[in-house]
Backbone as CSV, one residue per row, in Angstrom:
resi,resn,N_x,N_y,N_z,CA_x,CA_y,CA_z,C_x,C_y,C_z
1,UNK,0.825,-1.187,0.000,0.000,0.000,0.000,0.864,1.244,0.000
2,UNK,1.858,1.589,0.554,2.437,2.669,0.835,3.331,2.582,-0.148
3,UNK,4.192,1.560,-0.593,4.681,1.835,-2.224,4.240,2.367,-3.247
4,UNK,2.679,1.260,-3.020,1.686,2.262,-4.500,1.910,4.008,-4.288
5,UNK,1.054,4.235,-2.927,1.267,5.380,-2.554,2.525,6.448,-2.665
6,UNK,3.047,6.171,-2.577,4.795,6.391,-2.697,5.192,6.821,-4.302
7,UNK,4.580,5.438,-5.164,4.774,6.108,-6.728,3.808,6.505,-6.970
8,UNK,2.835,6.800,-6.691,1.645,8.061,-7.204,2.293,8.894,-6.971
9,UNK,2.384,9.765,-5.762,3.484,10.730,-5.141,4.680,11.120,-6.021
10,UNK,5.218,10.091,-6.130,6.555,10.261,-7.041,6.354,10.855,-8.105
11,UNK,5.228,10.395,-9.248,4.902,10.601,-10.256,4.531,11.906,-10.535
12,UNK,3.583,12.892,-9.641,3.389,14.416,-9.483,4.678,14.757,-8.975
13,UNK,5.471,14.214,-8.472,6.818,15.327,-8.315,7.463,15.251,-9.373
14,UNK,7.882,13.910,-10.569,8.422,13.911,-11.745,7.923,14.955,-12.906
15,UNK,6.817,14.833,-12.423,6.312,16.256,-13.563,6.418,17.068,-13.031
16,UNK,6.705,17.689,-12.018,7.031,19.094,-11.644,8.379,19.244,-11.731
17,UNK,8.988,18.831,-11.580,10.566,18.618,-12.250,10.991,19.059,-13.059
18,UNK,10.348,17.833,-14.045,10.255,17.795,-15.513,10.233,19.027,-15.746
19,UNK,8.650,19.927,-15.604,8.044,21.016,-16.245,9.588,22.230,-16.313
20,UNK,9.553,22.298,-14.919,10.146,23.505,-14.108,11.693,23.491,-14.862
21,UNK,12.537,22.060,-14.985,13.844,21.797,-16.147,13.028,22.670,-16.953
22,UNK,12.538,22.020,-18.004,12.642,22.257,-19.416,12.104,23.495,-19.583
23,UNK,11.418,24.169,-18.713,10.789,25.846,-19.183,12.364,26.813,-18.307
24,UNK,12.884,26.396,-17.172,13.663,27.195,-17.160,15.150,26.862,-17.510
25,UNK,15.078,26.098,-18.418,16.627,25.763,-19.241,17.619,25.338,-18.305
26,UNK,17.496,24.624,-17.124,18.429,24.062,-16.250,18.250,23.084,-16.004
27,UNK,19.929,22.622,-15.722,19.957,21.088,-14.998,18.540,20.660,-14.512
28,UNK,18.451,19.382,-14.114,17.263,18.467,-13.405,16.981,19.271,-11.941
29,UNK,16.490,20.052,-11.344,16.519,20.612,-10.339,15.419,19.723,-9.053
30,UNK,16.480,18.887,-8.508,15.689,17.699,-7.361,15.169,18.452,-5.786
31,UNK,14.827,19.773,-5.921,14.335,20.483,-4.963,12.961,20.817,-5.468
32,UNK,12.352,20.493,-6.335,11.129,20.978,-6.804,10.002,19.474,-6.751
33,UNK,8.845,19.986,-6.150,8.457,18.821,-5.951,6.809,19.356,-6.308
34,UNK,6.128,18.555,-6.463,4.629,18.667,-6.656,3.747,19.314,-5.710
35,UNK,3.204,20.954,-5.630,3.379,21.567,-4.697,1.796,20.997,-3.656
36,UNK,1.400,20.594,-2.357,0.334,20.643,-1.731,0.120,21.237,-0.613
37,UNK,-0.716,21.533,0.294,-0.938,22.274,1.024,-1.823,21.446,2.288
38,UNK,-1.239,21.874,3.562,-1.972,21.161,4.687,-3.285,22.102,4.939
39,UNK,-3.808,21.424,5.985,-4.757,22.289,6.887,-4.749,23.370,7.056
40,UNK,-6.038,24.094,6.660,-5.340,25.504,7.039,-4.302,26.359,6.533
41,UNK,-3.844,26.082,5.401,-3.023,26.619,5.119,-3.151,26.917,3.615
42,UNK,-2.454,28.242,3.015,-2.875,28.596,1.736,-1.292,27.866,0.620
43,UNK,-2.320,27.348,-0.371,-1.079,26.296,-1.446,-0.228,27.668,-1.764
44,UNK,-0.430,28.857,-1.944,0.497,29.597,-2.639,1.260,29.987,-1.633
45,UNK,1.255,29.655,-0.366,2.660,29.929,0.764,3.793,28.543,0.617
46,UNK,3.257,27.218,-0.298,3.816,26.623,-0.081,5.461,26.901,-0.725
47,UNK,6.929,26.548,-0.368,7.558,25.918,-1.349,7.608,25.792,-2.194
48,UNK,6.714,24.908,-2.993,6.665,24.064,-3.715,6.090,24.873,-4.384
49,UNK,4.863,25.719,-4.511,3.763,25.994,-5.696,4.955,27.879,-5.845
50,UNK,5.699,28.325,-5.056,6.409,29.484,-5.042,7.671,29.231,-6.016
51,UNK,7.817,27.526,-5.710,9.208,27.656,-6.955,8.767,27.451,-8.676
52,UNK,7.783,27.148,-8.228,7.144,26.924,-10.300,6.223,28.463,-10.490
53,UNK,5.733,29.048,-9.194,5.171,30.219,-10.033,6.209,31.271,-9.925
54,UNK,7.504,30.856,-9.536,8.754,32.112,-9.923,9.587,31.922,-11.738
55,UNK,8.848,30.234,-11.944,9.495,30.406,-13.133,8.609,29.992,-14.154
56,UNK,6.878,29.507,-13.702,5.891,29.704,-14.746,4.632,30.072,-14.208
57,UNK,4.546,30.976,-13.511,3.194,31.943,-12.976,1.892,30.645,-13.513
58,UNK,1.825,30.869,-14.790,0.045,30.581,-14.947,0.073,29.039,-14.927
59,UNK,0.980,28.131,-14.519,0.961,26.740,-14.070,0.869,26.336,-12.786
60,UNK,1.316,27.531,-12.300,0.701,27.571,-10.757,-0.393,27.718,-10.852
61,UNK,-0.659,28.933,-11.179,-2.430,29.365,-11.510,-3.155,28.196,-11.623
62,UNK,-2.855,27.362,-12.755,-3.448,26.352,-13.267,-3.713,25.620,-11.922
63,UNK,-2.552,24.971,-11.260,-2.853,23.851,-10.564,-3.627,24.459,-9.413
64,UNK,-2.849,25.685,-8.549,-3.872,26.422,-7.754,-5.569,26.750,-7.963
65,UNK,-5.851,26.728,-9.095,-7.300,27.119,-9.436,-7.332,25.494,-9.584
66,UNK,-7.488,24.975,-10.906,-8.001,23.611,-11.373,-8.048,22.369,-10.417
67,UNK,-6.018,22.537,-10.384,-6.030,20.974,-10.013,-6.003,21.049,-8.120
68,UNK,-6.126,22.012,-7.458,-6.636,22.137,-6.139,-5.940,21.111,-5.186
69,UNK,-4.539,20.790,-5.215,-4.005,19.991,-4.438,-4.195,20.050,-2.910
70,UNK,-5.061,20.680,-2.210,-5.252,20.725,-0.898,-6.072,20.320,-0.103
71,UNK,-5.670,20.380,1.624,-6.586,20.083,2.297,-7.520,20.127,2.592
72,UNK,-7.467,21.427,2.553,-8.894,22.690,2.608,-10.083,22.418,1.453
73,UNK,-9.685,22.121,0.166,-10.749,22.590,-1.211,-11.111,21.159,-1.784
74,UNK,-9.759,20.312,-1.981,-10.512,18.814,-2.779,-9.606,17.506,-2.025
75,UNK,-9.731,17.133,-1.364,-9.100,15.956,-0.772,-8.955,14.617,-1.436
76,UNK,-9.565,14.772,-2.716,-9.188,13.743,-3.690,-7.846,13.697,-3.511
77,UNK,-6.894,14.283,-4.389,-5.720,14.111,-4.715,-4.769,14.300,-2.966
78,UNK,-5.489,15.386,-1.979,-4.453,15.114,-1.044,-4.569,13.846,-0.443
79,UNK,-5.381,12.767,-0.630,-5.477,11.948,-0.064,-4.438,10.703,0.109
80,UNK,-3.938,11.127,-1.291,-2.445,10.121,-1.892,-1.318,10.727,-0.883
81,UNK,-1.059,12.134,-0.711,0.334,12.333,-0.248,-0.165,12.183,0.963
82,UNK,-1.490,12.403,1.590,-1.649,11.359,3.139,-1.260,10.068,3.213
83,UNK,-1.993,9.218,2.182,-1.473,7.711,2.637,0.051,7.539,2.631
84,UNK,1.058,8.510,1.583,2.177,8.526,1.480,2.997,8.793,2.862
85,UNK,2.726,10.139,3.336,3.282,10.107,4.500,2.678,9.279,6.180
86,UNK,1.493,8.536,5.534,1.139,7.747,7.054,2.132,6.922,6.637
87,UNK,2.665,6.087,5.691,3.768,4.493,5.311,4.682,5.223,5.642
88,UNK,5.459,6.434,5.479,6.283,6.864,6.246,6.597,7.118,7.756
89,UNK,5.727,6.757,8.430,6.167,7.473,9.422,5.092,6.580,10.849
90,UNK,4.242,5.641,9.886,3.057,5.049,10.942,2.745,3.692,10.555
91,UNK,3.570,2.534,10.084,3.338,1.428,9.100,2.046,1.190,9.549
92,UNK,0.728,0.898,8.707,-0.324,0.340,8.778,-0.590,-0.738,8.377
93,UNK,-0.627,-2.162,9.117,-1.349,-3.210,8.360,-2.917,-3.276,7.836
94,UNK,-2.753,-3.900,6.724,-4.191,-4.210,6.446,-5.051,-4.826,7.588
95,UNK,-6.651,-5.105,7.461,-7.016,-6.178,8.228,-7.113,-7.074,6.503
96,UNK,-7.216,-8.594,7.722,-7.605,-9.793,6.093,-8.744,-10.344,6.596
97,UNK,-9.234,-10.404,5.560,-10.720,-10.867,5.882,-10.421,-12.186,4.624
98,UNK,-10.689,-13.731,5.424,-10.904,-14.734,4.568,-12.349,-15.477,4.261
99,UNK,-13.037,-15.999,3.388,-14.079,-16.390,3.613,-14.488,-17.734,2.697
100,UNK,-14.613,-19.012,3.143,-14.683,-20.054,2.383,-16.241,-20.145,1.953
101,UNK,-16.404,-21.107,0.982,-17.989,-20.816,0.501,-18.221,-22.356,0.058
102,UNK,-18.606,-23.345,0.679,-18.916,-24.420,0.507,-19.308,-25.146,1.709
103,UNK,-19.369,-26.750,1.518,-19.762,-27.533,2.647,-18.329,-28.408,2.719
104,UNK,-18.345,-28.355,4.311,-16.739,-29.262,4.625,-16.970,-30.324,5.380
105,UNK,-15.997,-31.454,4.827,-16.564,-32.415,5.606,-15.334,-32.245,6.593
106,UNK,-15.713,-32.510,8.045,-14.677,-32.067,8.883,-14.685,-33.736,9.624
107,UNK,-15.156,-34.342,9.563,-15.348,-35.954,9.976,-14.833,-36.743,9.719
108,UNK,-13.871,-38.168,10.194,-13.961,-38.921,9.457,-14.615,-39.603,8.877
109,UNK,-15.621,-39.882,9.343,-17.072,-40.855,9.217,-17.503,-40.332,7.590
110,UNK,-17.123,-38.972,7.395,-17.592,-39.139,6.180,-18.979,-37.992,6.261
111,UNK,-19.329,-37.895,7.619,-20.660,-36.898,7.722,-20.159,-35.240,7.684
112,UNK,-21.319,-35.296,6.831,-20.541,-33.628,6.785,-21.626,-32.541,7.619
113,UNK,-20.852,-31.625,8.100,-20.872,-30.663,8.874,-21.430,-29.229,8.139
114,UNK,-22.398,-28.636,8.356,-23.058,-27.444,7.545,-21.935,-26.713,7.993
115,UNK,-21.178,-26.135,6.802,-20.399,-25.221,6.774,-20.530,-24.377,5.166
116,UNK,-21.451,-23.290,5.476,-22.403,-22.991,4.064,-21.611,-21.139,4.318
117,UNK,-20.969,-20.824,3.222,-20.769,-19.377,3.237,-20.324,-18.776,4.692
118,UNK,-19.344,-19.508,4.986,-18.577,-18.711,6.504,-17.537,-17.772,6.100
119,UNK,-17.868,-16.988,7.288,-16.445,-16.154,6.996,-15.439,-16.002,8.195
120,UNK,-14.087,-16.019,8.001,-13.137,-16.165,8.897,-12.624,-14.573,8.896
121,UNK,-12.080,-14.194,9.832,-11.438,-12.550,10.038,-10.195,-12.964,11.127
122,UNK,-9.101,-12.001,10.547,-8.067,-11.743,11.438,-7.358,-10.339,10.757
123,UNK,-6.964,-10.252,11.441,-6.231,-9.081,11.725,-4.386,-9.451,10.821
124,UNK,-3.949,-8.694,9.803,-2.261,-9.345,9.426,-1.685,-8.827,10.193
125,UNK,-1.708,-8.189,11.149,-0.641,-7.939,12.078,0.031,-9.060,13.339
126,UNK,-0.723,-9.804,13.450,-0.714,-11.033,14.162,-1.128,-12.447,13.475
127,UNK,-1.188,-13.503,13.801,-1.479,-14.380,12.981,-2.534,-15.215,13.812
128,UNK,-3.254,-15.967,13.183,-4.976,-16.404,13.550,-5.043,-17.750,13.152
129,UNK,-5.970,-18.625,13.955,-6.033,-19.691,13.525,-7.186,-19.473,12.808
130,UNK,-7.570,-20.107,11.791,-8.235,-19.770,10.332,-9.794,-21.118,10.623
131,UNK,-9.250,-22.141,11.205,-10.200,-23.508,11.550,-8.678,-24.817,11.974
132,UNK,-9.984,-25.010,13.547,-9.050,-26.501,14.264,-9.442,-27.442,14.436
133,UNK,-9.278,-28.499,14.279,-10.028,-29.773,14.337,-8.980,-31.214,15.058
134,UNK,-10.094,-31.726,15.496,-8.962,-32.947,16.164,-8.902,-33.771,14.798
135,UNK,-9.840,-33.852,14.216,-10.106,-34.716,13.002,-9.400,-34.256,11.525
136,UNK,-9.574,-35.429,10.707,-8.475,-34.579,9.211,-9.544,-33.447,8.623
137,UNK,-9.565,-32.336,8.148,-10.105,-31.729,7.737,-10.356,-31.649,5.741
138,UNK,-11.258,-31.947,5.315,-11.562,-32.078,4.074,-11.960,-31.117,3.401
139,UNK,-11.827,-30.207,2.308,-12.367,-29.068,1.461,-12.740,-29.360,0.346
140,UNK,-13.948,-30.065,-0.009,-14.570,-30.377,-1.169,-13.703,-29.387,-2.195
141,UNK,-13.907,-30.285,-3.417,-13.410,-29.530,-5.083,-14.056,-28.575,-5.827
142,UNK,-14.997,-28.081,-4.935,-15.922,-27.340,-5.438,-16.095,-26.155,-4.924
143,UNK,-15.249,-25.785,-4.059,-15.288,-24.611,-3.025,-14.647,-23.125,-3.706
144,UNK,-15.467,-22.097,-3.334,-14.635,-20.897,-3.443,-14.476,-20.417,-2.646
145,UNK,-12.829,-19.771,-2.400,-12.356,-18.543,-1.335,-11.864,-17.163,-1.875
146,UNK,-12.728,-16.345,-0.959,-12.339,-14.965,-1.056,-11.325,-14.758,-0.208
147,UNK,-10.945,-13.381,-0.298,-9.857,-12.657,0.474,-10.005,-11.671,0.292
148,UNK,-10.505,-10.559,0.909,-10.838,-9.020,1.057,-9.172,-8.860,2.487
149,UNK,-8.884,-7.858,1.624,-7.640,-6.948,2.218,-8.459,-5.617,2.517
150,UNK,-8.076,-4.993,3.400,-9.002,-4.198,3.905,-8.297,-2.981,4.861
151,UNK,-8.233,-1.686,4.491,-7.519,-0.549,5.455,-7.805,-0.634,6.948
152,UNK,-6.594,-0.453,7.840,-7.707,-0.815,9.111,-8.433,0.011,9.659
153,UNK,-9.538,-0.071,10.555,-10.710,0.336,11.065,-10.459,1.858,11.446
154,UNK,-9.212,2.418,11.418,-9.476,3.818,12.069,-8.719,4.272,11.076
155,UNK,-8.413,5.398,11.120,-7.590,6.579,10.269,-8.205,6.732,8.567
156,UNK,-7.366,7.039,7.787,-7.586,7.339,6.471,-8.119,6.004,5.785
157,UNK,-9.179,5.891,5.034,-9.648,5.336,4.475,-10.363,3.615,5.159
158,UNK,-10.826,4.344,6.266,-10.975,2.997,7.388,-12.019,2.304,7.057
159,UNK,-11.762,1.280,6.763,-12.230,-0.336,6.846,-12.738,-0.642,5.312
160,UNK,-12.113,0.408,4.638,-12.437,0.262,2.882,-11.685,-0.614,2.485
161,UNK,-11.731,-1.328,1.312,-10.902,-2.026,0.665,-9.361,-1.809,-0.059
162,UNK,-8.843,-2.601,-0.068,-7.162,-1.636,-0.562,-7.076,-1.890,-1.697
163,UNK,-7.732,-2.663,-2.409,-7.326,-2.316,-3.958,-8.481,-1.149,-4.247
164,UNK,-9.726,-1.621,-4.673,-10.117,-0.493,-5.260,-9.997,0.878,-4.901
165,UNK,-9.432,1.144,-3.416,-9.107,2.689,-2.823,-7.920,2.509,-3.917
166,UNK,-6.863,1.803,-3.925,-5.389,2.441,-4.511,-6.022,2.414,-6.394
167,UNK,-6.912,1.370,-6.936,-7.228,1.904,-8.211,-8.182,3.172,-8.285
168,UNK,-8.474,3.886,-7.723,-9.282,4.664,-7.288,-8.426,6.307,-7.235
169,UNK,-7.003,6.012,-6.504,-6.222,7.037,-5.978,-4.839,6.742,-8.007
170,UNK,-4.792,6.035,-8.256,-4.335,5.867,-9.528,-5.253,6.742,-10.152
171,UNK,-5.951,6.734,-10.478,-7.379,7.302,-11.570,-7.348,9.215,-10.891
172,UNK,-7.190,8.646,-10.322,-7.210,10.739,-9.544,-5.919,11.250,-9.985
173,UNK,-4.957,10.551,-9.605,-3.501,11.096,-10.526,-3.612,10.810,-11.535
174,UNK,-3.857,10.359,-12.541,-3.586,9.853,-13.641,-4.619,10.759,-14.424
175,UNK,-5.919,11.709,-13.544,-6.382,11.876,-14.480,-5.595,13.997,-14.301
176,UNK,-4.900,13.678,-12.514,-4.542,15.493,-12.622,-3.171,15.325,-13.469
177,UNK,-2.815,14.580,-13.627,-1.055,14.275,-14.717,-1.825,14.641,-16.418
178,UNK,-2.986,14.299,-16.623,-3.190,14.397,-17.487,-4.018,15.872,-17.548
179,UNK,-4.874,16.127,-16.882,-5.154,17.749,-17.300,-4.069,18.493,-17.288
180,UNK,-2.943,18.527,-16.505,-1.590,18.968,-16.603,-1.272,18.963,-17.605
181,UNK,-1.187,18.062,-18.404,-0.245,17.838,-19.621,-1.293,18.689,-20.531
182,UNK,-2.197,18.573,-20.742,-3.349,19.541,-21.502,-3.511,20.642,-21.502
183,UNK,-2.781,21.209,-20.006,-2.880,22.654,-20.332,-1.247,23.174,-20.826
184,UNK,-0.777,22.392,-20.713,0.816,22.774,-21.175,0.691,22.988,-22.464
185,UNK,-0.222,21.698,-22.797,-0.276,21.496,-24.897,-0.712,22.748,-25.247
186,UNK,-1.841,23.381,-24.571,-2.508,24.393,-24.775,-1.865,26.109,-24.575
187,UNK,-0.697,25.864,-23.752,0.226,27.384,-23.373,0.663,27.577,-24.317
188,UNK,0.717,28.952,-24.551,1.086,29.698,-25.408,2.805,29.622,-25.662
């Protein structure tokens, strides 16, 4: 999770880079980063949005008006450099949620035991016994198992799922990388 997070992140600082090189004719300049803004606080005090509007004013503009990297106005996109800096600084495990979907024969005898759509839960931070039996345990050929990975229960994005949040947080960058690039095509 925090890798994904990590190269989303990465990816808005490569284009600010990028931009800021090639419009002001210098070396790769690795102090320029994709500018956002906390709580409370205005994006044009940042750093970051002060070193691209000293060397392209209306791309600041742009991202300051349009693409709204902040806390305060659209929390879409700050939501990535949150999960980025919680893996920095707060490792979060998922919870795992397992869930078998059939009938098991748990007997030797051969009698089977209603075991119809159960679901098992643990936590990956620790490890869980899943099912115990004194007896051999059998899983018919016919069975399906899920596995829901899951953010845990408190903080940013609690108790949602972790893929579709991270395809979700892909699609939000991917789509401000791309109005970016659209208004560049479009500068004069």
């Amino acid at each position: 999770m925090g890798d994904a997070a990590h190269n989303l992140r990465t990816a808005l600082d490569h284009w600010a880079t990028s931009v800021v090189t090639q419009i002001a004719g210098n070396k790769e300049d690795r102090s320029i980063y994709f500018p956002f803004s906390g709580e409370g606080k205005k994006l044009e005090d940042a750093a970051d949005y002060i070193a691209i509007h000293n060397i392209a004013p209306d791309i600041a503009e742009f991202i300051s008006k349009d693409i709204k990297p902040c806390f305060d106005t659209d929390r879409r996109l700050w939501r990535v450099i949150e999960l980025d800096n919680i893996d920095k600084h707060e490792f979060k495990l998922p919870s795992v949620f397992i869930g078998l979907v059939d009938i098991v024969d748990d007997r030797p005898s051969g009698n089977l035991s209603g075991m119809n759509q159960c679901r098992f839960a643990g936590n990956a931070a620790r490890s869980f016994v899943l099912w115990s039996s004194s007896a051999p345990i059998t899983i018919r050929a016919n069975y399906e198992a899920t596995l829901d990975i899951n953010f845990p229960k408190e903080g940013l994005f609690a108790g949602q799922p972790v893929i579709p949040t991270l395809r979700n947080l892909i699609k939000i960058v991917t789509q401000t990388l791309n109005d970016l690039e659209r208004f560049l095509q479009n500068r004069p």
